[in-house]
C-alpha positions as CSV (number, residue, x, y, z in Angstrom):
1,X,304.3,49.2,7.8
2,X,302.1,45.8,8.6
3,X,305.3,44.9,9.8
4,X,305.8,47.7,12.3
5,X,302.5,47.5,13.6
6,X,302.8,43.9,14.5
7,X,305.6,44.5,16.4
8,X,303.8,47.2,18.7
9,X,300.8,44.8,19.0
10,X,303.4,42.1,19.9
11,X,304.9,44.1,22.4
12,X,301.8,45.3,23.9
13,X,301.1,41.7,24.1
14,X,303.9,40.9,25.9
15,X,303.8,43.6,28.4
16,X,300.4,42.6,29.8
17,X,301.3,39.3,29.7
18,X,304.2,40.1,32.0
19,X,302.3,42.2,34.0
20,X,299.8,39.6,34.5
21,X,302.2,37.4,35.6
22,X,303.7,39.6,38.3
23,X,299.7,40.3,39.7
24,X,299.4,36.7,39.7
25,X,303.2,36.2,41.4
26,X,301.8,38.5,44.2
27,X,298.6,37.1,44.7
28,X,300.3,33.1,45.1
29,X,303.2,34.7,47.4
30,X,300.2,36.3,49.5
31,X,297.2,34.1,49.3
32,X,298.8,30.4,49.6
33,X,302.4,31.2,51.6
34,X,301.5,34.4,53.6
35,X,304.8,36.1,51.9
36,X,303.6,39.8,52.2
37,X,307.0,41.1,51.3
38,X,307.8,39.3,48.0
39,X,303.8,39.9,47.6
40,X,305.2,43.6,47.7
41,X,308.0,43.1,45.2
42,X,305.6,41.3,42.3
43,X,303.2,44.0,43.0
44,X,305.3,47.0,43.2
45,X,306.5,45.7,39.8
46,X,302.9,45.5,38.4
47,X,302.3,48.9,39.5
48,X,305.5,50.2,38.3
49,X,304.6,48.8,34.7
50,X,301.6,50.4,35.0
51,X,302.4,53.7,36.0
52,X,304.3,53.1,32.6
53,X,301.4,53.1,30.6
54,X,300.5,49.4,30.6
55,X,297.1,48.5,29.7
56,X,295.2,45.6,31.5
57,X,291.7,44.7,30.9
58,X,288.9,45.4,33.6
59,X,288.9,42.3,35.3
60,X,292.5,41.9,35.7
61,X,293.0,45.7,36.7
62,X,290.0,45.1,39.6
63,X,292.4,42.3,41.0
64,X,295.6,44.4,40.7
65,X,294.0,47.5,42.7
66,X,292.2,44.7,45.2
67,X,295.7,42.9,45.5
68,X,297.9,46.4,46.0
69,X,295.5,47.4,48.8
70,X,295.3,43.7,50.5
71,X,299.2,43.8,50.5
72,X,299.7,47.5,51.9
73,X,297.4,46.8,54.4
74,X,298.8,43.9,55.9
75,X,302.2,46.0,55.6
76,X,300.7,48.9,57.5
77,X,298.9,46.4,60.2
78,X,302.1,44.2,60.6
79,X,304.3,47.2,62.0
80,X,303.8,48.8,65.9
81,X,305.5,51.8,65.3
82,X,303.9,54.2,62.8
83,X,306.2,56.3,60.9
84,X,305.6,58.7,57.7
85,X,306.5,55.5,55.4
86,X,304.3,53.4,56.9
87,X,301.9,55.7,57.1
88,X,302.2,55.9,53.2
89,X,301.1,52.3,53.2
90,X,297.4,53.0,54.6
91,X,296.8,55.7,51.8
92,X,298.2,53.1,49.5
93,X,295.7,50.5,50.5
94,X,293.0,52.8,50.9
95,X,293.3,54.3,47.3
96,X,293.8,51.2,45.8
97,X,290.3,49.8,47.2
98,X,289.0,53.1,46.0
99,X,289.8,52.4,42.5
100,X,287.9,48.9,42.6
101,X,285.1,50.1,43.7
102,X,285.2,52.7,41.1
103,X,285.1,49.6,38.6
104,X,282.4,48.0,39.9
105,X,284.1,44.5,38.2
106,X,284.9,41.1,39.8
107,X,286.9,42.2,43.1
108,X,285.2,45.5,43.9
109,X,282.7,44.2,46.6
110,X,285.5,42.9,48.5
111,X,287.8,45.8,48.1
112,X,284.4,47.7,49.6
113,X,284.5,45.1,52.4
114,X,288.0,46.9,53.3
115,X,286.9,50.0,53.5
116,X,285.7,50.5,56.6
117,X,289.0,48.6,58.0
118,X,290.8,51.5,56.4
119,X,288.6,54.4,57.6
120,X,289.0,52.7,61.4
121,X,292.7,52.5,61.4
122,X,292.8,56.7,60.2
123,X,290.6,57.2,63.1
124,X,292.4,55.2,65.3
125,X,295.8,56.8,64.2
126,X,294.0,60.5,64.7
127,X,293.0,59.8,68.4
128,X,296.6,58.6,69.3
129,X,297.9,61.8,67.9
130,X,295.8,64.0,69.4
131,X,296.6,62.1,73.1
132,X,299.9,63.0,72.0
133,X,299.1,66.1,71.1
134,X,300.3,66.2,67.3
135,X,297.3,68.1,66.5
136,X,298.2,68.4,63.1
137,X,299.0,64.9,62.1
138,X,295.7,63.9,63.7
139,X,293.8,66.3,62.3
140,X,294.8,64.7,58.1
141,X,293.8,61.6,59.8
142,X,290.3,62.5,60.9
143,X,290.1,64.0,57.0
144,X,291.2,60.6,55.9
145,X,288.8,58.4,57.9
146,X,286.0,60.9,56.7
147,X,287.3,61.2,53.3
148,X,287.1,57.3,52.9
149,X,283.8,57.0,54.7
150,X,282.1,59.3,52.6
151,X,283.1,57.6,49.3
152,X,281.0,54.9,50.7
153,X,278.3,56.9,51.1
154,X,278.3,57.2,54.6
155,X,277.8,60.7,56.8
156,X,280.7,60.2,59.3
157,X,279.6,63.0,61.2
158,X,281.9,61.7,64.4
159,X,285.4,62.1,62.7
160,X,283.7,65.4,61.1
161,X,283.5,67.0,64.5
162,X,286.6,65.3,65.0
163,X,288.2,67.5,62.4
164,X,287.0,70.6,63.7
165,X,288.0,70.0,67.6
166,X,291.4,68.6,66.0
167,X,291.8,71.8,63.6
168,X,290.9,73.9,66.4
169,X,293.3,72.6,68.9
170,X,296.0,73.0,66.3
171,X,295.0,76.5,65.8
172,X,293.6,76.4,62.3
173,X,290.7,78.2,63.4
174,X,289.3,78.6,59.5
175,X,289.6,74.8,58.8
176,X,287.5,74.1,62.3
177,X,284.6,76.7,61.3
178,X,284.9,75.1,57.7
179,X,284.3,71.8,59.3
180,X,281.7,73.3,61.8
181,X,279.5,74.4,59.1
182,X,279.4,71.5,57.5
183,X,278.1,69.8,60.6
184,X,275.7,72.3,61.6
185,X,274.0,71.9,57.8
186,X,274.3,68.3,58.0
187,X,272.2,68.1,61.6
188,X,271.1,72.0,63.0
189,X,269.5,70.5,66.0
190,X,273.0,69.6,67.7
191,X,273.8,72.2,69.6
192,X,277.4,70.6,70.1
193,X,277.7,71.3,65.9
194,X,276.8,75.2,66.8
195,X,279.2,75.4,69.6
196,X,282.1,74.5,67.1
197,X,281.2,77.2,64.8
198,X,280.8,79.8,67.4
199,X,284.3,79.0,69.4
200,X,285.9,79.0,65.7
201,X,284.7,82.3,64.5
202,X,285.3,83.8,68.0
203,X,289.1,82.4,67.9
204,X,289.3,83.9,64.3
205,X,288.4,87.3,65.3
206,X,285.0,87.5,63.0
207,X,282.6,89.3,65.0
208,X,280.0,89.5,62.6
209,X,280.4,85.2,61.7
210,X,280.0,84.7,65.4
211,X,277.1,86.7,65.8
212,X,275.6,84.9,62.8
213,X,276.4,81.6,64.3
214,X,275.2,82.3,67.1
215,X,272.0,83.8,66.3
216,X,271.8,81.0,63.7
217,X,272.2,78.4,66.5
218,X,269.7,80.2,68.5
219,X,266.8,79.7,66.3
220,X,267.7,76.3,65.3
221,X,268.3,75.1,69.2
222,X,266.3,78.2,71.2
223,X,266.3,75.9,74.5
224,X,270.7,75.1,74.6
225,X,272.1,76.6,77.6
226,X,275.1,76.6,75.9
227,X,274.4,78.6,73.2
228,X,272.6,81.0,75.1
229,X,275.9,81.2,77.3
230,X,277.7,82.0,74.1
231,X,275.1,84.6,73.1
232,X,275.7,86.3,76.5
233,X,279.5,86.2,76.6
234,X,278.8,88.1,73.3
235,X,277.1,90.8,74.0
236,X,279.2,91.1,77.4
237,X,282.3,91.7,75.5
238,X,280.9,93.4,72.8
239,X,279.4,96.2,75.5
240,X,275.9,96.0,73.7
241,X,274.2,96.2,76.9
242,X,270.8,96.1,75.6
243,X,271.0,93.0,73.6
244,X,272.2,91.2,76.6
245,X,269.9,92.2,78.8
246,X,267.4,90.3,76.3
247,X,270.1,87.7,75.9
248,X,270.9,87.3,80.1
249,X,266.5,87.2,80.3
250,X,266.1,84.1,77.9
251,X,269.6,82.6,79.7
252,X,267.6,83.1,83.4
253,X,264.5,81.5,81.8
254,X,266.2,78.7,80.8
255,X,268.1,78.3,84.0
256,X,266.8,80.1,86.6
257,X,268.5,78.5,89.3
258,X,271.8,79.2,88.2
259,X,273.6,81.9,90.5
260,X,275.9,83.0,87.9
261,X,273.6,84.6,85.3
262,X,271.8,86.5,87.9
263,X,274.8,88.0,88.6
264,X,275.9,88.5,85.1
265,X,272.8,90.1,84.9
266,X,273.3,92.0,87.8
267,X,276.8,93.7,86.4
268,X,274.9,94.6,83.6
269,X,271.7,96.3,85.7
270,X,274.7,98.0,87.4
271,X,276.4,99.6,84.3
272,X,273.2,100.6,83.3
273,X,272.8,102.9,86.4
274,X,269.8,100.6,87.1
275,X,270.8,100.1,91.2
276,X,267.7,98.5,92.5
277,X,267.9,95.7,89.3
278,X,271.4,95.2,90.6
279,X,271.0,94.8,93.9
280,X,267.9,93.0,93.4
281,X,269.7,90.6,91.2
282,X,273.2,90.3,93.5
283,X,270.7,89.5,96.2
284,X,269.0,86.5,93.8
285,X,272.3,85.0,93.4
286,X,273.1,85.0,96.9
287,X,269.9,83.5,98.1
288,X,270.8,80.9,95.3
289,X,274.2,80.3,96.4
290,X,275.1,81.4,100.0
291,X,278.7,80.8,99.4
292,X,279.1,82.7,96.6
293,X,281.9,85.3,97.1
294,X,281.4,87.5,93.7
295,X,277.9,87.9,94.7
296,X,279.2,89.3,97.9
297,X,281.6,91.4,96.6
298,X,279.4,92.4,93.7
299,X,276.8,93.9,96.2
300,X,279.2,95.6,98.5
301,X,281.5,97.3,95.5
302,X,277.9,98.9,94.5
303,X,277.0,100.6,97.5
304,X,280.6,101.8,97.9
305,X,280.4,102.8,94.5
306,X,277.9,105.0,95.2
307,X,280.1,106.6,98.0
308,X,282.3,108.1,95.6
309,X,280.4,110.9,94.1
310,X,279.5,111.7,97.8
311,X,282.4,111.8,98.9
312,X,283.5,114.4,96.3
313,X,280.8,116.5,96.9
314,X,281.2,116.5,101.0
315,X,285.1,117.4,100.3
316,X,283.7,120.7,98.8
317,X,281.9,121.6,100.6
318,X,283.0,125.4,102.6
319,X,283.6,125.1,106.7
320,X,280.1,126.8,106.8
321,X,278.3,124.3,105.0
322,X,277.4,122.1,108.3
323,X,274.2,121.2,107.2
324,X,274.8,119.8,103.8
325,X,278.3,118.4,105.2
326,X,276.2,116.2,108.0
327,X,273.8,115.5,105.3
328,X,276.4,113.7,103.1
329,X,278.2,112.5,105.8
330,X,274.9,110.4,106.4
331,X,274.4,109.2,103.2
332,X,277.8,108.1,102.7
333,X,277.9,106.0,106.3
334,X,274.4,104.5,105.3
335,X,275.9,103.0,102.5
336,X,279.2,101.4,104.2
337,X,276.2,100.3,106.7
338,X,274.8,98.4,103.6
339,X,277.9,97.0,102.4
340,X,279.3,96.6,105.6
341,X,277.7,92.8,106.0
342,X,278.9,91.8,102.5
343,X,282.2,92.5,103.0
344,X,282.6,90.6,106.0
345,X,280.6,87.7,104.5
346,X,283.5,87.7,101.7
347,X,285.9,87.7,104.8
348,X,284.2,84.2,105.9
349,X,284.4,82.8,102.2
350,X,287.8,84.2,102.2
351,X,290.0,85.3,105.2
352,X,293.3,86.2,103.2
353,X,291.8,88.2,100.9
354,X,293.7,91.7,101.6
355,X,291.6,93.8,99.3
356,X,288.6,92.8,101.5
357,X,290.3,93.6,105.2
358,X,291.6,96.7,103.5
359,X,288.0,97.7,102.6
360,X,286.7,96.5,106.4
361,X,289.6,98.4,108.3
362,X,288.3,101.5,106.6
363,X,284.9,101.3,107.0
364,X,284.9,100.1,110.4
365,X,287.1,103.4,111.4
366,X,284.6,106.0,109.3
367,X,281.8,104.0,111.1
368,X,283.6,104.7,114.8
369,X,284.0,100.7,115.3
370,X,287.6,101.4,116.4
371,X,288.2,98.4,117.8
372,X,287.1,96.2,114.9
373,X,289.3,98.7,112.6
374,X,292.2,97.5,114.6
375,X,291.1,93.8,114.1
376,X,291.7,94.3,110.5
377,X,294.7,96.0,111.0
378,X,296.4,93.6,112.6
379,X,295.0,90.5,110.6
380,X,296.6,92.8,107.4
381,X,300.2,92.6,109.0
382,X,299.7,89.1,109.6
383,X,299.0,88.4,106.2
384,X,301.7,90.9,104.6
385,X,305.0,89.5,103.3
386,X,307.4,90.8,105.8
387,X,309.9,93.4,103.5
């Protein structure tokens, strides 16, 4: 039995003494002739041993796991083009330096030291990918870089929203809101963070996540445009006009100069049956920006709204009925009166637009400008595609 047992300690022996020697093999073909590939051989055969069930003590396994990553890292520098196996070699190296930091022995601040070097190179491998578009590919990498920063300690917020653009762009719209959150917990005053989350939940379908986002983001960043943008666009496809209206009010607060909101908020006056609020805020956005053609056309589609309903009425009127029939007749003309100047100022802004001259040549004929109807008639066959 004392016999048996010897022979196990012997062999035990004999097996870390060979493994030692291939460590040390690596480290002399490395260290003093530059040899990275028979480095790779002595080491491979180390790790292999290892893997095994080979026991080394603490000191000896620090140098192995500094030694594995030093070699896989020069591998993984040394070729241009970067491939799945080469690839391999950065996780190598970077889980080897892992593991001597983990025991804190002899090597492990200079495995440490390489840490960084390894979180740079997956960064830099996730921004070629995504200029290449391999979305998916960069989006592990980001992971990686942020993976290895953060067993460092270190809040790598930048590859973090990395991850989520990257995640979003490849259309894994749950990973990008998982991401998203973690960044808007990590700093809540970065409206960019909120912005994420909300575009994430939106492209997942979750109305009532991107409502919480966004009401989320809106207390922790109350003066970001951008979020107040996304609050709007919310409630405007939602069809909760009420909520917007509070929504498109903070929005014109924050940026009252902006032409777009006012008419934003004029649609929504509009849809309300609130015509003087539209008009009054189609007419805002004008005066804000003369050259704005939905303005225009906003303001001229509501007064010939209102035609309709007119219209309907005057057509049912009996052949007796002269009095009411005048009456309408005036009404209706004093509204082409009042969107008579829009349309044409969307004919300046835009003088092939064939809905607008369509729109003139009628109104110009109910008003009795005959000539002017004929204008438009023949700037419509000039336009036409010829059948």
């Amino acid at each position: 039995m004392k016999k048996i047992f010897f022979l196990f300690l012997f062999g035990v022996f004999v097996n870390s003494f060979s493994q030692t020697s291939d460590i040390t093999s690596a480290v002399i073909a490395l260290d003093n002739h530059q040899d990275v590939e028979s480095a790779r051989k002595w080491i491979d055969i180390a790790t292999q041993k290892i893997e095994e069930g080979a026991l080394l003590k603490t000191k000896m396994m620090s140098k192995y796991y500094h030694y594995n990553g030093l070699i896989y890292l020069k591998l993984f520098q040394s070729n241009k083009e970067i491939n799945d196996s080469v690839q391999a070699f950065l996780s190598i190296a970077s889980n080897s330096f892992l593991e001597d930091v983990k025991l804190e022995s002899k090597k492990s601040k200079a495995s440490a030291g390489k840490l960084p070097t390894c979180a740079y190179l997956y960064q830099d491998g996730a921004y070629k990918d995504y200029e290449n578009k391999n979305y998916t590919s960069s989006l592990e990498k980001f992971t990686e870089a942020v993976h290895v920063n953060s067993l460092q300690g270190k809040i790598d917020t930048l590859n973090m929203y990395n991850a989520s653009l990257t995640a979003f762009q490849s259309g894994n719209f749950v990973k990008s809101a998982e991401w998203a959150s973690k960044l808007v917990i990590i700093d809540p005053t970065d409206s960019k963070f909120h912005i994420r989350l909300i575009d994430a939940c939106e492209r997942m379908g979750d109305m009532e996540l991107q409502l919480e986002a966004i009401k989320n983001a809106r207390l922790a960043v109350p003066q970001s445009k951008e979020i107040i943008f996304s609050e709007v666009n919310f409630y405007l496809s939602s069809g909760d006009n009420e909520s917007l209206l509070k929504s498109l009010d903070q929005a014109v607060q924050s940026d009252a100069e902006n032409p777009i909101l006012h008419l934003v908020l004029g649609n929504t006056f509009n849809q309300m049956k609130d015509i003087d609020q539209a008009i009054s805020c189609f007419e805002t956005a004008i005066s804000l920006d003369p050259s704005y053609f939905d303005a225009y056309n906003n303001l001229a589609s509501l007064y010939l709204d209102q035609t309709i309903d007119l219209i309907e009425k005057k057509n049912a009127l009996s052949y007796k009925q002269k009095t009411q029939f005048e009456n309408y007749k005036k009404q209706i003309n004093n509204l082409y009166i009042k969107a008579l100047p829009h349309l044409e100022a969307c004919l300046e802004l835009d003088s092939d637009n064939l809905a607008v001259i369509s729109a003139l040549k009628e109104i110009y004929y109910k008003l009795d400008k005959i000539n002017k109807s004929k204008e438009m008639k023949l700037l419509e066959q000039s336009i036409k595609p010829t059948e």
